[in-house]
C-alpha positions in Angstrom: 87.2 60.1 110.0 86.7 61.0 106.3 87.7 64.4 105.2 85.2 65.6 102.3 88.0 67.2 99.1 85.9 66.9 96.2 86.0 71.1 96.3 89.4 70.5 95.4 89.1 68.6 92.1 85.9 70.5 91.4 85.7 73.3 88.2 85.8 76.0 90.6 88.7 75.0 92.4 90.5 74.3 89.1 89.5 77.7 87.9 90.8 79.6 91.0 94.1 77.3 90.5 94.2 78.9 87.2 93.0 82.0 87.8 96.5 82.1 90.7 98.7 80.6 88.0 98.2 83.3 85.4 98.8 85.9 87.7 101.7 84.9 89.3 102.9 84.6 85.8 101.8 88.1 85.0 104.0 89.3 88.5 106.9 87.6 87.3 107.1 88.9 83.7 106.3 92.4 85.4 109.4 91.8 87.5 111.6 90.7 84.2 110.7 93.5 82.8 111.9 96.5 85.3 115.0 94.1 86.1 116.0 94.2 82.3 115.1 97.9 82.3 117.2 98.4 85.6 119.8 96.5 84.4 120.2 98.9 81.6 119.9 101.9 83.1 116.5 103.2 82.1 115.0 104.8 84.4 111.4 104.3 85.9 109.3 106.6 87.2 106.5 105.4 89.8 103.7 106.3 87.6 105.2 103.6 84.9 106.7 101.3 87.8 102.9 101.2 88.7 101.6 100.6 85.4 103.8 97.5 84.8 103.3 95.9 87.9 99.3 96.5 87.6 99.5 94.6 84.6 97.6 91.3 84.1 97.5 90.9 80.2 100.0 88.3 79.9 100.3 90.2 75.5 101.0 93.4 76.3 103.9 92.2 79.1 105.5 89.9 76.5 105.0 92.7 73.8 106.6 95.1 76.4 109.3 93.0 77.5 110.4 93.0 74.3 110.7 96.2 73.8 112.5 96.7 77.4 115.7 94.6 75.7 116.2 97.3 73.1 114.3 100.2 74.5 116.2 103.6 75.2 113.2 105.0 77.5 110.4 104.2 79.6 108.3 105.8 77.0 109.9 103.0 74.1 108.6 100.4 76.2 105.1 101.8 77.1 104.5 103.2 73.9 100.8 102.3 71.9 101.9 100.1 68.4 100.9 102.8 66.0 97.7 102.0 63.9 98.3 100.0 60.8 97.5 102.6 57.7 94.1 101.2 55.6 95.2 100.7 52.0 93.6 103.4 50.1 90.7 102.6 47.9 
């Protein structure tokens, strides 16, 4: 008896492979994050627990990991970049 796996080397299943891949990536830089933070005794509140772990933009982790080495609040690490200034006319 033949078992039918082409789904499996098909562009969907490669997709949803993907698709799993980047995500657990996302969860694990989520969990470097508030283990450096923890580690250094910043504290986090739910709200921003939440908003780390929520997070599946693999930029904004790396940018916020980043910060969480050298950060002195939650608020360091979750901060918006500010706005490059336009060069006047």
């Amino acid at each position: 008896m033949s078992v039918d796996l082409s789904f499996f080397r098909s562009q969907t299943a490669q997709n949803l492979r993907a698709e799993g891949r980047a995500e657990g990536r996302a969860e694990g830089r989520a969990e470097d994050i508030l283990r450096i933070l923890d580690r250094r005794g910043i504290p986090v509140p739910d709200e921003a627990r939440a908003t780390i772990t929520g997070c599946t933009d693999l930029d904004t982790l790396a940018a916020w990991f980043d910060r969480a080495i050298t950060a002195t609040t939650i608020d360091d690490v979750l901060a918006e970049p500010a706005e490059p200034e336009s060069p006047s006319a």
